[in-house]
MARTORFI-687923 format. One record per atom (N, C-alpha, C): residue number from 1; x, y, z; residue in three letters; atom name. Coordinates in nm, 4 decimals. Atoms other than C-alpha are relative to their C-alpha. Last residue first. Layout:
N
<site i="NUM" east="X" north="Y" up="Z" aa="ALA" at="CA"/>
...
This chain:
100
<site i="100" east="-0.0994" north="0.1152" up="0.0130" aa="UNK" at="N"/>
<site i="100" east="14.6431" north="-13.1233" up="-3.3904" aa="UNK" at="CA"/>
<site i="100" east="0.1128" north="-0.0604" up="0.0992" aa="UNK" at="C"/>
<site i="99" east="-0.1051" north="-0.0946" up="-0.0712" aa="UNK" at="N"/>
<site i="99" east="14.3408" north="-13.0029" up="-3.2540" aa="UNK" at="CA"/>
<site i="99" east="0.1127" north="-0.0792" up="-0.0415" aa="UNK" at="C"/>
<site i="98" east="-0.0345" north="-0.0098" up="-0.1631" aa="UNK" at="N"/>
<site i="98" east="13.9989" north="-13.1936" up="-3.3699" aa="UNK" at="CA"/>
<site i="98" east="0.1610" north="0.0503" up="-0.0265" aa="UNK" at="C"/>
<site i="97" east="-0.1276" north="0.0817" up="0.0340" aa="UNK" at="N"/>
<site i="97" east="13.8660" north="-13.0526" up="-3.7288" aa="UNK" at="CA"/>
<site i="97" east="0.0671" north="-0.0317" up="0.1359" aa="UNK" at="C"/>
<site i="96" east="-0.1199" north="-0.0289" up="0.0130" aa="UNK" at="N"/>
<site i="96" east="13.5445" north="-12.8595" up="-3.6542" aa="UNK" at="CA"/>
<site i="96" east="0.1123" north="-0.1217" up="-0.0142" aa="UNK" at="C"/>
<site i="95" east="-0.0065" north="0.0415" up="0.1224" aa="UNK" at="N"/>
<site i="95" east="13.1988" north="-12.9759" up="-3.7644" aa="UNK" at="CA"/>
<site i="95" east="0.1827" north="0.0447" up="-0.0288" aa="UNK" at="C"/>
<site i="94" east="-0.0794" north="-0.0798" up="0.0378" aa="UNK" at="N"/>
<site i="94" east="13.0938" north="-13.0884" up="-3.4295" aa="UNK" at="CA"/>
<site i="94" east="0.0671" north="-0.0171" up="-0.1384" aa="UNK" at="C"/>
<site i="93" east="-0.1588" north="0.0382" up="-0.0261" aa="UNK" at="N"/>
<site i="93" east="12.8228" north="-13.3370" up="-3.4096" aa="UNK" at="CA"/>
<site i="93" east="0.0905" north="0.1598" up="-0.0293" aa="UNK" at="C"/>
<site i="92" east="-0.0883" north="0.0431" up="0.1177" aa="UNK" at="N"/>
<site i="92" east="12.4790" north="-13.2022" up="-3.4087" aa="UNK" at="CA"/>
<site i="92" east="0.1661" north="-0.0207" up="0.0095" aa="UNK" at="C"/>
<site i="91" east="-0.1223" north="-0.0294" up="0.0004" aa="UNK" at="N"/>
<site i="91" east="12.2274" north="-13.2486" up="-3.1112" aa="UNK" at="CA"/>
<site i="91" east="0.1140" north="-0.0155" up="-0.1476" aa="UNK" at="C"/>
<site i="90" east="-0.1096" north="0.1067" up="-0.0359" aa="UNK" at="N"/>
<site i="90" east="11.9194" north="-13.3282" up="-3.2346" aa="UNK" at="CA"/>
<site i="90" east="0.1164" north="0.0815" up="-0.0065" aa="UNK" at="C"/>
<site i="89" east="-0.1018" north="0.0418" up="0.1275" aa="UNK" at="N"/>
<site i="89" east="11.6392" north="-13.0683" up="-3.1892" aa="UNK" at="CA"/>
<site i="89" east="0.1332" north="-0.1026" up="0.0163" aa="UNK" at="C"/>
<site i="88" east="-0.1125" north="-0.0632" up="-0.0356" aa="UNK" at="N"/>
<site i="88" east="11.3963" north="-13.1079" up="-2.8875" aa="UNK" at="CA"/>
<site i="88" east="0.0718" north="-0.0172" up="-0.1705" aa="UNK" at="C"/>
<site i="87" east="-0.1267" north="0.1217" up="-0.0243" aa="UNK" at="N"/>
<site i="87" east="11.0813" north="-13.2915" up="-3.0333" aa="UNK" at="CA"/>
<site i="87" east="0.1309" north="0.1459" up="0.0119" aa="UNK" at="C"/>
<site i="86" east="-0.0395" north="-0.0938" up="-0.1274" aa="UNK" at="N"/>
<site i="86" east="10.8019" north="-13.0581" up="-3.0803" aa="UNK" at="CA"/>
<site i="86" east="0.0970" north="-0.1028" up="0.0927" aa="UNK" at="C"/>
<site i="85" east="-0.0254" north="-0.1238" up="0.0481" aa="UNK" at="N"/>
<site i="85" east="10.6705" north="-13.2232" up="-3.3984" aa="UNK" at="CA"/>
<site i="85" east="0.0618" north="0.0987" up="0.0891" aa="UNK" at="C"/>
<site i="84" east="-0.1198" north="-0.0277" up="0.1530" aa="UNK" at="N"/>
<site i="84" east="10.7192" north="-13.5244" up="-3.3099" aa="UNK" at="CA"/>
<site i="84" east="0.0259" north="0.0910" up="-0.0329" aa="UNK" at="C"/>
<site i="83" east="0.0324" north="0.0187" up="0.1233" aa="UNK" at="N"/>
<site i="83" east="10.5223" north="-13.4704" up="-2.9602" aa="UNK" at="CA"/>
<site i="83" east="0.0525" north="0.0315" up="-0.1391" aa="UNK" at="C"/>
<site i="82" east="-0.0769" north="-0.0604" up="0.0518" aa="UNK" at="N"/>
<site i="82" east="10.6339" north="-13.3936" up="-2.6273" aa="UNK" at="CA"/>
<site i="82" east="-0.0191" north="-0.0801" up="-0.1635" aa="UNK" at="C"/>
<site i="81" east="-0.0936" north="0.1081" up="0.0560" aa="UNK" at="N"/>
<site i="81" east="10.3864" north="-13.4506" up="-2.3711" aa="UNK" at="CA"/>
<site i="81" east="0.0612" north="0.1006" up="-0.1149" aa="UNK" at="C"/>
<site i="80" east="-0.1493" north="0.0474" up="-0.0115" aa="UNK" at="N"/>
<site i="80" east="10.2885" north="-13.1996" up="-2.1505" aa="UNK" at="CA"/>
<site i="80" east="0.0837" north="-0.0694" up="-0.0582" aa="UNK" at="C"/>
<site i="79" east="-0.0969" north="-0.0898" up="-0.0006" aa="UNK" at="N"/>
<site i="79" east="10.0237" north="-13.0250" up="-2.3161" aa="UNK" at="CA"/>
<site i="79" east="0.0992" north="-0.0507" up="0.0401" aa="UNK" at="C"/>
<site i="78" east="-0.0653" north="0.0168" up="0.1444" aa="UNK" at="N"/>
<site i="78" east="9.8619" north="-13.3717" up="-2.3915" aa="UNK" at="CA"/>
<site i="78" east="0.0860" north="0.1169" up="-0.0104" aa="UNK" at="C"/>
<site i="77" east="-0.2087" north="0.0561" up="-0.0046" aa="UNK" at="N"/>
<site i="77" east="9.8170" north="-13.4222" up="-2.0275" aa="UNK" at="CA"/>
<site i="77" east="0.0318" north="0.0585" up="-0.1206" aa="UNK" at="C"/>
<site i="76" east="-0.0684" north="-0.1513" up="-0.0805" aa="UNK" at="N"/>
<site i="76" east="9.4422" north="-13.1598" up="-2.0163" aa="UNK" at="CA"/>
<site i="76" east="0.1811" north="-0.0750" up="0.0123" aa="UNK" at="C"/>
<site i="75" east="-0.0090" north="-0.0934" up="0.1149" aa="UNK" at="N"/>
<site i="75" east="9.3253" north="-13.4113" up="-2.3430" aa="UNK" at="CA"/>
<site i="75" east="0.0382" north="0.1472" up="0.1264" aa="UNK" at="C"/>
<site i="74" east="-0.0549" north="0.0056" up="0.1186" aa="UNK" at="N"/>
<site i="74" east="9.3815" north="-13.6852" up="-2.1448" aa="UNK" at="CA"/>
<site i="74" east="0.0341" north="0.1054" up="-0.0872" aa="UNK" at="C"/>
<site i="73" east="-0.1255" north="0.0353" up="-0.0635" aa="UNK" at="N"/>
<site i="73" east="9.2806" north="-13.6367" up="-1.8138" aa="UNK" at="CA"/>
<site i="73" east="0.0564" north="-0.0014" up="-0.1355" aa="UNK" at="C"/>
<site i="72" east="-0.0591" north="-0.0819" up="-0.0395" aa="UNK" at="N"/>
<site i="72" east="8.9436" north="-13.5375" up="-1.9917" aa="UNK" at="CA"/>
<site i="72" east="0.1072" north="0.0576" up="0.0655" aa="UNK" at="C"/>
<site i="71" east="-0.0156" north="-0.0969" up="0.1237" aa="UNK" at="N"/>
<site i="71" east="8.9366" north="-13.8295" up="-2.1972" aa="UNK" at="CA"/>
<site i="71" east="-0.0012" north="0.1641" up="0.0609" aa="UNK" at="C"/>
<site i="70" east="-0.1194" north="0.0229" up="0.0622" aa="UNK" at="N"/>
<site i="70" east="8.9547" north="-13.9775" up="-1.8549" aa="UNK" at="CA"/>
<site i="70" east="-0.0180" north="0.0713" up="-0.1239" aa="UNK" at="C"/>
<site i="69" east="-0.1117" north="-0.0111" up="-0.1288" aa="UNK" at="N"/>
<site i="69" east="8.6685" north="-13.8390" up="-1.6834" aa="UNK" at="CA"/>
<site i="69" east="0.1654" north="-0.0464" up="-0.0938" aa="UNK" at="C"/>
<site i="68" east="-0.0348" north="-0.1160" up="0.0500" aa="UNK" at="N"/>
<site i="68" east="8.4700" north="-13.8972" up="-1.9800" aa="UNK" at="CA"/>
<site i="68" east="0.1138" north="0.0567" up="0.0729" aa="UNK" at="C"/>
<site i="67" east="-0.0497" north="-0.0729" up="0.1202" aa="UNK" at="N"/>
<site i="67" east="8.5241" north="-14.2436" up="-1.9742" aa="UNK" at="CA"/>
<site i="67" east="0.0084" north="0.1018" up="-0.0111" aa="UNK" at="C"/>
<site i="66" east="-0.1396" north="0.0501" up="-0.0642" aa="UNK" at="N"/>
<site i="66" east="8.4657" north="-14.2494" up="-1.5393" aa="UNK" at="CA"/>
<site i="66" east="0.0842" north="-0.0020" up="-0.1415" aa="UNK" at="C"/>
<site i="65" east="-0.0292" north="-0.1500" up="-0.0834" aa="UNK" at="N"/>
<site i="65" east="8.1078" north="-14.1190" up="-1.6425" aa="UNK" at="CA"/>
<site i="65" east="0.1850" north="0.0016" up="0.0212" aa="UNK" at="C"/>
<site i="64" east="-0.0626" north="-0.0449" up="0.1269" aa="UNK" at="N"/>
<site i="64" east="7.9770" north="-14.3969" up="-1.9477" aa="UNK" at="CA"/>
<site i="64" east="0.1067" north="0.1287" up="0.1289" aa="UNK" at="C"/>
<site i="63" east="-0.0415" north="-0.1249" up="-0.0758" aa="UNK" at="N"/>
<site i="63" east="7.8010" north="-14.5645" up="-1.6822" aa="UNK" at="CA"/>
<site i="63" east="0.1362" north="0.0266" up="-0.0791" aa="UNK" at="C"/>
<site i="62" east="-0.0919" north="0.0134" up="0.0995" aa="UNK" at="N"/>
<site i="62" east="7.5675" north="-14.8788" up="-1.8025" aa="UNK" at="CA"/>
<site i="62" east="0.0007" north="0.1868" up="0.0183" aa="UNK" at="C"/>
<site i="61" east="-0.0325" north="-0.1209" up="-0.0424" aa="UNK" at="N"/>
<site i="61" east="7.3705" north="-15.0543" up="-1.5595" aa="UNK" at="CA"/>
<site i="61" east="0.1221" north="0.0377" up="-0.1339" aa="UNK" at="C"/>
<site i="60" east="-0.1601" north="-0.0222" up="0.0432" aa="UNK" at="N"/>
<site i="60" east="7.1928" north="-15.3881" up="-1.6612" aa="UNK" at="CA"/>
<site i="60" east="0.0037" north="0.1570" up="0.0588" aa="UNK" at="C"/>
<site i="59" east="-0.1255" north="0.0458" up="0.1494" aa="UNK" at="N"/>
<site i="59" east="6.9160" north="-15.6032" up="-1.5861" aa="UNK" at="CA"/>
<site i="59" east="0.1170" north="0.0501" up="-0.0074" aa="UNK" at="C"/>
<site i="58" east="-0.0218" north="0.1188" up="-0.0460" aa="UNK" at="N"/>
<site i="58" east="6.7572" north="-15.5088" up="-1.2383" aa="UNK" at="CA"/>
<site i="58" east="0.0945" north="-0.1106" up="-0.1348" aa="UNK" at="C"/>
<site i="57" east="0.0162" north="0.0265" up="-0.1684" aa="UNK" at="N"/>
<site i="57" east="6.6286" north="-15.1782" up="-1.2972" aa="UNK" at="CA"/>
<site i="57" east="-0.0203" north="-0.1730" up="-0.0529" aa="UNK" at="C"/>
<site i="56" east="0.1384" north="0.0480" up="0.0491" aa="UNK" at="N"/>
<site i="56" east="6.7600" north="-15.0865" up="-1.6871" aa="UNK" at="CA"/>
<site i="56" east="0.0086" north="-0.0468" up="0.1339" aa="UNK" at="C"/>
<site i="55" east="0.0385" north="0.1013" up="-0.0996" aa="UNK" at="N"/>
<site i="55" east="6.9703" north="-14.7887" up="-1.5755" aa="UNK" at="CA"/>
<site i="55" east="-0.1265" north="-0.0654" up="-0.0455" aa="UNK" at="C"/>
<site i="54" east="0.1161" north="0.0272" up="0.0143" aa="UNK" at="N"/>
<site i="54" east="7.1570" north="-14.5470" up="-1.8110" aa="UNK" at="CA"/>
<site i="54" east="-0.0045" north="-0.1154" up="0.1091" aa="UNK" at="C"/>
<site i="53" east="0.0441" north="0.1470" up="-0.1132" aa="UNK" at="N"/>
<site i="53" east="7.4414" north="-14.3303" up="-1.6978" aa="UNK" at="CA"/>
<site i="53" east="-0.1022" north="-0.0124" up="-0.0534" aa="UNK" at="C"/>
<site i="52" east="-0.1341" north="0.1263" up="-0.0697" aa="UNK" at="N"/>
<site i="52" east="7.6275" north="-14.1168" up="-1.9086" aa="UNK" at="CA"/>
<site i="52" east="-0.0120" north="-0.0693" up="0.0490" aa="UNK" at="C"/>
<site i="51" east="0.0328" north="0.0025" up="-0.1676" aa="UNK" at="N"/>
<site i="51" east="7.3004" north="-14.0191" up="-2.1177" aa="UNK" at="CA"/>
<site i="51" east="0.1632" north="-0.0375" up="0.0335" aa="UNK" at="C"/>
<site i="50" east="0.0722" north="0.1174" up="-0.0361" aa="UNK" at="N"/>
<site i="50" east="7.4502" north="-13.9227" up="-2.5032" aa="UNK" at="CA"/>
<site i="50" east="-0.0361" north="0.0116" up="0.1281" aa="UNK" at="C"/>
<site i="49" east="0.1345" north="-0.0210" up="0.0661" aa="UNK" at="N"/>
<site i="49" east="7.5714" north="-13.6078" up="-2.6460" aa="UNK" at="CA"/>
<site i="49" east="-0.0905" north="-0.0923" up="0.0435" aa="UNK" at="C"/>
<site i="48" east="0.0703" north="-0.0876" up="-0.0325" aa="UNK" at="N"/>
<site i="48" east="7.8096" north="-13.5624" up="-2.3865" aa="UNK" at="CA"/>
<site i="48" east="-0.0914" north="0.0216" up="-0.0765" aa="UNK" at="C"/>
<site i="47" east="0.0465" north="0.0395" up="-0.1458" aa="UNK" at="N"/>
<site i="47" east="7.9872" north="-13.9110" up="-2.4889" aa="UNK" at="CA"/>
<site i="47" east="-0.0858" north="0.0842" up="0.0359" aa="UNK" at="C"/>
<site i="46" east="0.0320" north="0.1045" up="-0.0031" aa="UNK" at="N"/>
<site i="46" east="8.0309" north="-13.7700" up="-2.8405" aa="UNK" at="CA"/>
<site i="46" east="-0.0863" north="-0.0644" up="0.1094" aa="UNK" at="C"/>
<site i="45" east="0.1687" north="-0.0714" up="0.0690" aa="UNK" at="N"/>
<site i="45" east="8.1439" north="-13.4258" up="-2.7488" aa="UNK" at="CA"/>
<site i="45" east="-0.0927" north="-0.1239" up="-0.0283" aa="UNK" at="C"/>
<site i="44" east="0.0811" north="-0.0827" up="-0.1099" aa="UNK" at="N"/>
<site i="44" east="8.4361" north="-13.5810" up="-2.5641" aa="UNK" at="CA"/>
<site i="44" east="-0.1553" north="0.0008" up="-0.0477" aa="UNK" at="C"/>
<site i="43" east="0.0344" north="0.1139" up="-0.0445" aa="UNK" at="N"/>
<site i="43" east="8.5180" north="-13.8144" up="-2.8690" aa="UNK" at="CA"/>
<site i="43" east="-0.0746" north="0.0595" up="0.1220" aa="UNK" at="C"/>
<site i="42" east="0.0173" north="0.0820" up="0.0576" aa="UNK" at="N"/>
<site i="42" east="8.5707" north="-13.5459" up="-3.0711" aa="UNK" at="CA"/>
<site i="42" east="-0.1352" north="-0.0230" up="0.0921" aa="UNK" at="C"/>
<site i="41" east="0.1226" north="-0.0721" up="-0.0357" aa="UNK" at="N"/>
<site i="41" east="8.7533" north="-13.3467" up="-2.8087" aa="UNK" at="CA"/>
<site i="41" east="-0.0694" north="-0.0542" up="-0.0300" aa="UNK" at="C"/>
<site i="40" east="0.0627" north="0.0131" up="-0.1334" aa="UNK" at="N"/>
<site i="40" east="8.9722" north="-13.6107" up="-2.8098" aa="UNK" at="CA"/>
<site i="40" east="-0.1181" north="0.0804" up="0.0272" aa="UNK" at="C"/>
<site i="39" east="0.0702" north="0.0838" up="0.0039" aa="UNK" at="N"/>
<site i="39" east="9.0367" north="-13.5825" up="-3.1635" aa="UNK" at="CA"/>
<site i="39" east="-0.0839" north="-0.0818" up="0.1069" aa="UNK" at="C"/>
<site i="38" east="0.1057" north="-0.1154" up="0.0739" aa="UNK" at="N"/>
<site i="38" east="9.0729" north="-13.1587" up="-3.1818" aa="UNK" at="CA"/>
<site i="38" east="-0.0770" north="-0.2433" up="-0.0124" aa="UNK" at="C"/>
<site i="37" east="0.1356" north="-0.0322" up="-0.0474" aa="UNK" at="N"/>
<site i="37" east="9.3024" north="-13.3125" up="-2.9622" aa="UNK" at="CA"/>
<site i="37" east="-0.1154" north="0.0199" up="-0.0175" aa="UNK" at="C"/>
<site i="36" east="0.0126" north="0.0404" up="-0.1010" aa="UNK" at="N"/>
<site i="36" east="9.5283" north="-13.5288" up="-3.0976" aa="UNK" at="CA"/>
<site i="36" east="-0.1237" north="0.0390" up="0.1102" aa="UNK" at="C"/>
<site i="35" east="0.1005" north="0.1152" up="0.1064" aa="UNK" at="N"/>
<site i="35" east="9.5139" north="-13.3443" up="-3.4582" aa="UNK" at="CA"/>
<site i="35" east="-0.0367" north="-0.1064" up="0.1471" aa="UNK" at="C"/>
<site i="34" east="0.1946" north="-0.0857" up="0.0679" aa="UNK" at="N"/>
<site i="34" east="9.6371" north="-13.0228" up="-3.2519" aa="UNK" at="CA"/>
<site i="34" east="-0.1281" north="-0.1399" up="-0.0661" aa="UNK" at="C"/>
<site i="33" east="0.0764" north="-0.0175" up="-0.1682" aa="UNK" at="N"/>
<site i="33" east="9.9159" north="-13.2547" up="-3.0594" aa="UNK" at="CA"/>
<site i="33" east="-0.1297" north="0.0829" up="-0.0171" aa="UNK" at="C"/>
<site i="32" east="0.0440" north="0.1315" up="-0.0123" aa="UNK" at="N"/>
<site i="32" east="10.0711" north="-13.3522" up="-3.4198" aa="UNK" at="CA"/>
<site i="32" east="-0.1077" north="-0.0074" up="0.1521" aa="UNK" at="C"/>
<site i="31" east="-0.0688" north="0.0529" up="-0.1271" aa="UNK" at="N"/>
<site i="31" east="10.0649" north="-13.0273" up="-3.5354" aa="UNK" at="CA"/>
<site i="31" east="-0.0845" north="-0.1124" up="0.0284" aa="UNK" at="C"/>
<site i="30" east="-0.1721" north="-0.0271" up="-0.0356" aa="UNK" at="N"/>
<site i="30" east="10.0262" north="-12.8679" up="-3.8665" aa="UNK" at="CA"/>
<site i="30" east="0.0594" north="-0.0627" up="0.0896" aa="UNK" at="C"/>
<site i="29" east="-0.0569" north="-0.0191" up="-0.1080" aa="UNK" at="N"/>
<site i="29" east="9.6356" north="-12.8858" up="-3.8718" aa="UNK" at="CA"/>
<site i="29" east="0.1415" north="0.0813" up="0.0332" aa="UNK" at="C"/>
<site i="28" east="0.0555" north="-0.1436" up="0.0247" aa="UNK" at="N"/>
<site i="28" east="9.4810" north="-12.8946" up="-4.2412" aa="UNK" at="CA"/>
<site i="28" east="0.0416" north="0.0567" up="0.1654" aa="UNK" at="C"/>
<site i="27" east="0.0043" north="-0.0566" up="0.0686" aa="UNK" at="N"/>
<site i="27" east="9.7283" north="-13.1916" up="-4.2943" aa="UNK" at="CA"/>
<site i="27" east="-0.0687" north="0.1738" up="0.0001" aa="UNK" at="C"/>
<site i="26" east="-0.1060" north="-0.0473" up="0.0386" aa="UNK" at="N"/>
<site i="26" east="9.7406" north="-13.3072" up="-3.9681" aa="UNK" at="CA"/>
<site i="26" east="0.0498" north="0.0976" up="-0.1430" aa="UNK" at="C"/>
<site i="25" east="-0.0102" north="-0.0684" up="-0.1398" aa="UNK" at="N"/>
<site i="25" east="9.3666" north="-13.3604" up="-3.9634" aa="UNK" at="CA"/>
<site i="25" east="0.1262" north="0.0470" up="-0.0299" aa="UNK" at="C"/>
<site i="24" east="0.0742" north="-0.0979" up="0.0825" aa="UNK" at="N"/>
<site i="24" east="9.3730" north="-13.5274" up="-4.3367" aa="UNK" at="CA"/>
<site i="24" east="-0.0314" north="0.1504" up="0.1446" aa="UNK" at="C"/>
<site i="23" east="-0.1029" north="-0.0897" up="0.1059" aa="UNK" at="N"/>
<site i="23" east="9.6887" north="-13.7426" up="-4.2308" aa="UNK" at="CA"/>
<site i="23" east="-0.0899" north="0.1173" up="-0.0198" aa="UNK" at="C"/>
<site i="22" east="-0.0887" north="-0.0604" up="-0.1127" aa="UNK" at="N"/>
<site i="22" east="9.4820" north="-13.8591" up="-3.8733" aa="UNK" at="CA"/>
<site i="22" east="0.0549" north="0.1088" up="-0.1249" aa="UNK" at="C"/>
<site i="21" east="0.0700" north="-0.1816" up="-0.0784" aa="UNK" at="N"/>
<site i="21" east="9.1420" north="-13.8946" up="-4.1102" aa="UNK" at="CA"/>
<site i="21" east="0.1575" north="0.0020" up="0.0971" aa="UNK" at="C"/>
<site i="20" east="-0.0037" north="-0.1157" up="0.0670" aa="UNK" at="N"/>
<site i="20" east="9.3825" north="-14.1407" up="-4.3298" aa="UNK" at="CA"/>
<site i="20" east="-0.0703" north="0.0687" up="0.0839" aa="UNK" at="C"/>
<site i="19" east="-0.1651" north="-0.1311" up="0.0878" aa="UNK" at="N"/>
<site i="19" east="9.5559" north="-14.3040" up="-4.0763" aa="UNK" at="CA"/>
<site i="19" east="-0.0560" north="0.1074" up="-0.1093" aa="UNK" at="C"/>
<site i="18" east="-0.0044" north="-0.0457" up="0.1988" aa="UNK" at="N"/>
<site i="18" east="9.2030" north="-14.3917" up="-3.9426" aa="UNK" at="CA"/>
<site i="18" east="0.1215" north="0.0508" up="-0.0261" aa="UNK" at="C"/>
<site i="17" east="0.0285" north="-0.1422" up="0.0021" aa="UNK" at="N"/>
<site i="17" east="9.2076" north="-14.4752" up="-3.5046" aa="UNK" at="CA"/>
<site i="17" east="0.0432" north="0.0183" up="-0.2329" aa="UNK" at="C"/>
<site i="16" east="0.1336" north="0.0034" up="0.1017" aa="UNK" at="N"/>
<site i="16" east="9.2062" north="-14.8301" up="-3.4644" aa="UNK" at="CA"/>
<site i="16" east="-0.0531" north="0.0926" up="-0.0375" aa="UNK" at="C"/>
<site i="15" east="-0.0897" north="0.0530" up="0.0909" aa="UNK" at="N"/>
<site i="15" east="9.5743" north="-14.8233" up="-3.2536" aa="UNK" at="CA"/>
<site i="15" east="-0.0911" north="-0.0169" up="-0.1499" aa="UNK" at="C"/>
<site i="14" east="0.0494" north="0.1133" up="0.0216" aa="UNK" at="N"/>
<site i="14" east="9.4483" north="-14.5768" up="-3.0387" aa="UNK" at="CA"/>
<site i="14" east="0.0349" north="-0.0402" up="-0.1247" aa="UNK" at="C"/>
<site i="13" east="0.1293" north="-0.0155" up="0.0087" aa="UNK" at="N"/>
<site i="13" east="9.4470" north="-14.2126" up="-2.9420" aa="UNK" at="CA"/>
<site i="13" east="-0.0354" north="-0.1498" up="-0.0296" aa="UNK" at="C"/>
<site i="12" east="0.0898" north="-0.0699" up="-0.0636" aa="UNK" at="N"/>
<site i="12" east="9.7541" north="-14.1452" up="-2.7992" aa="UNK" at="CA"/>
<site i="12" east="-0.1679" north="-0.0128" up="-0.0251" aa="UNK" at="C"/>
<site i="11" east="-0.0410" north="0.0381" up="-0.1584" aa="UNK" at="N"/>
<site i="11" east="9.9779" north="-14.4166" up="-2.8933" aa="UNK" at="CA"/>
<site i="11" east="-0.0869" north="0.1085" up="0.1199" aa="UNK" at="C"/>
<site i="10" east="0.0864" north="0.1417" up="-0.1281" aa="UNK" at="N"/>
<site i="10" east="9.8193" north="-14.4311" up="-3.1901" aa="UNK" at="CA"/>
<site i="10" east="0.0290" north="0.0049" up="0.1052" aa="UNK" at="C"/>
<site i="9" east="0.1341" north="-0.0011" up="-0.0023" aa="UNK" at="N"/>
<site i="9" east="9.9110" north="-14.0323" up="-3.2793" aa="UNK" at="CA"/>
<site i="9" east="-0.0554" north="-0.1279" up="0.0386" aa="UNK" at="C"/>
<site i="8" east="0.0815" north="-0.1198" up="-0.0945" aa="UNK" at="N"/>
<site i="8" east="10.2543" north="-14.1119" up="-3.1808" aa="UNK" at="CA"/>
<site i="8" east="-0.1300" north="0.0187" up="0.0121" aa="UNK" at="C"/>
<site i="7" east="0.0062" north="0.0905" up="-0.1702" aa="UNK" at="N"/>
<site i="7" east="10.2926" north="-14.4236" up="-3.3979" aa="UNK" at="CA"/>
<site i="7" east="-0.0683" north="0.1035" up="0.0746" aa="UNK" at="C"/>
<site i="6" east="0.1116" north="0.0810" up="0.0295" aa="UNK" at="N"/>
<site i="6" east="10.1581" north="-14.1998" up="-3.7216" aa="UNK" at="CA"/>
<site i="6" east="0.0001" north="-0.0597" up="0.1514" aa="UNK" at="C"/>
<site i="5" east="0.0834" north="-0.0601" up="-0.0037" aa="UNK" at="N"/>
<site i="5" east="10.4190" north="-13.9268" up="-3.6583" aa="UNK" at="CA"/>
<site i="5" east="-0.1334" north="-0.0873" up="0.0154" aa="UNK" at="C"/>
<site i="4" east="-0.0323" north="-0.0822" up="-0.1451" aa="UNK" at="N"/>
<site i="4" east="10.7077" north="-14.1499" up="-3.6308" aa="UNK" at="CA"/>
<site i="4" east="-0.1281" north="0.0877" up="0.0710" aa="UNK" at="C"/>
<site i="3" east="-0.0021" north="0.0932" up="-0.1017" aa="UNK" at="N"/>
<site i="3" east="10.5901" north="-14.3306" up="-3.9199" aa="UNK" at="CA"/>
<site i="3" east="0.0034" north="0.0375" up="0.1296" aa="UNK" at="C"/>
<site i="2" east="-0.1878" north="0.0101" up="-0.0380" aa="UNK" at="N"/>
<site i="2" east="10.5680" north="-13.9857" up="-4.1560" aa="UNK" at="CA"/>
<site i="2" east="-0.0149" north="-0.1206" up="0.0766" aa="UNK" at="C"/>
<site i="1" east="-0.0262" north="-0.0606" up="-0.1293" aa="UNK" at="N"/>
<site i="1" east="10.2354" north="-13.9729" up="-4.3111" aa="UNK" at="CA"/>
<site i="1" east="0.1259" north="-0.0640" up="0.0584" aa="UNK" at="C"/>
């Protein structure tokens, strides 16, 4: 997988995230912002399979709500960002001869 492509995807999803499931996503994907989500969702679905809030009375509290909340900030930004694959094109030098 390309470097450029690999950073990106950590930088969105985490630095402990599988290069190979990112390549095997991308691979049957095309886009670096499809494999991004389809990994957030993921993780969405995950959390919503579980309680978000459990309460042992007087031991512990444990509030999963403010994660989903973000992975949903997350995966509604990702349209904006601009991702390797949707990288402006590079300007190309001129190929004319300058003026004598």
């Amino acid at each position: 997988m390309d470097p450029i492509l690999l950073a990106w995807l950590r930088a969105q999803l985490g630095a402990t995230t599988d290069e190979q499931d990112l390549a095997a996503r991308y691979t049957r994907l095309g886009r670096a912002r499809a494999v991004a989500a389809e990994v957030l969702a993921e993780r969405r679905a995950a959390l919503l399979a579980e309680p978000l809030r459990m309460t042992v009375d007087g031991v512990v509290t444990i509030d999963q709500s403010s994660n989903l909340a973000g992975l949903e900030r997350q995966l509604a930004g990702l349209a904006e960002l601009i991702a390797p694959t949707t990288r402006p094109p590079a300007k190309r030098a001129s190929t004319s001869s300058p003026p004598p």
